[in-house]
C-alpha positions in Angstrom: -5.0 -72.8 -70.9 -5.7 -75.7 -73.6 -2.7 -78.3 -74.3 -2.4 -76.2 -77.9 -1.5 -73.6 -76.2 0.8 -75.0 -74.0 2.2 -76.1 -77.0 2.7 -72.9 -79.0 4.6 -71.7 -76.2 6.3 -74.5 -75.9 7.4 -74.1 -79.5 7.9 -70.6 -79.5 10.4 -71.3 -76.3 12.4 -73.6 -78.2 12.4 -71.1 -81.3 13.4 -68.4 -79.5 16.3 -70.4 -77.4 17.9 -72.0 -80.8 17.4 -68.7 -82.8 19.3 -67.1 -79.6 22.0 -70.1 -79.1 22.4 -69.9 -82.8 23.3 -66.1 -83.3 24.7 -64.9 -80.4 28.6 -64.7 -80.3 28.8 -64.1 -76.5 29.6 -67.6 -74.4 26.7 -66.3 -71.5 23.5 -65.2 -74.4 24.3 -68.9 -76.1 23.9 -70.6 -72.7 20.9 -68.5 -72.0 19.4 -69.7 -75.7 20.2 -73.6 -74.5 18.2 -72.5 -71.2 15.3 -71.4 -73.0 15.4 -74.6 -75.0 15.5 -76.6 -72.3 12.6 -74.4 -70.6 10.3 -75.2 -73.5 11.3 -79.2 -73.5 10.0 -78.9 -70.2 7.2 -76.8 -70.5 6.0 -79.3 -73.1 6.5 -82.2 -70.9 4.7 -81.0 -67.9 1.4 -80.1 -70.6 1.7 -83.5 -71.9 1.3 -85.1 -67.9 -1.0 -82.4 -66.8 -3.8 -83.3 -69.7 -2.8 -86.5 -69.8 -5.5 -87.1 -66.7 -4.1 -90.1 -65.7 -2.0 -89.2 -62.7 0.8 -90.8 -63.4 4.3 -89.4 -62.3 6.1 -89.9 -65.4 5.7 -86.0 -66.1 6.9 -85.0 -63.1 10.0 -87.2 -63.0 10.8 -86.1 -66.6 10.6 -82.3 -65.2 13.0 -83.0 -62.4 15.2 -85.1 -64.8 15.2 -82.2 -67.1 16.0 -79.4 -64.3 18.5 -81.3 -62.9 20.3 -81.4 -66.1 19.9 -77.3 -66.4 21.4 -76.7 -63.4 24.3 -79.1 -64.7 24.5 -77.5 -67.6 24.5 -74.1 -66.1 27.4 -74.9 -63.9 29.9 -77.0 -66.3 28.9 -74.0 -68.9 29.8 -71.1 -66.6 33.0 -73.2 -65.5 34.0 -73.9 -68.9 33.4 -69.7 -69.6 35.6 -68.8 -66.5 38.6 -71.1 -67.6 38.6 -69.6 -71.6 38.2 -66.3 -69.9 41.1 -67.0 -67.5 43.2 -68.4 -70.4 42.5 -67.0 -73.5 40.8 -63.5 -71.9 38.1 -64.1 -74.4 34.7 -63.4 -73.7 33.0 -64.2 -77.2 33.1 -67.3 -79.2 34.7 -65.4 -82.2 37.8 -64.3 -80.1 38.4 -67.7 -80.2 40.1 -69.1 -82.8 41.1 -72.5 -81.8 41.2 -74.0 -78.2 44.4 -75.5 -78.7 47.3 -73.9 -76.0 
């Protein structure tokens, strides 16, 4: 595969994930679309290091950075979605009118 094509997808990743975080109303399908976003950031990255051709590990460091803040994400998201669904029993973000108690 050629760098522009790493690219596309890269693109197309990040297209899909805000077209997805943008329009869905359900708290799980908006993480998901920040997950793809964050899968094409990355995607991106590890093109730029691998025909880069200089062996440098900045592209692999930015990778891990950028998984480790997934997984963060993932698990302060799915916390937050448990405690509005313990609270408000809301499972979309329309059902929510205001957080306030």
């Amino acid at each position: 595969m050629t760098l522009t094509t790493l690219l596309v997808l890269a693109a197309a990743l990040i297209g899909i994930g805000f077209y997805g975080a943008l329009s869905q109303q359900s708290f799980v399908m908006l993480m998901m679309g920040l997950e793809l976003m964050l899968n094409g950031a990355m995607l991106a990255a590890v093109a730029f290091w691998a025909y880069s051709g200089a062996g440098a590990p900045e592209g692999q460091l930015l990778t891990i950075v950028i998984m480790a803040v997934m997984a963060i994400e993932m698990a302060l998201g799915f916390a937050l979605v448990v405690a509005v669904f313990r609270a408000k029993q809301a499972d979309t973000t329309e059902a929510l009118s205001e957080l306030k108690q």
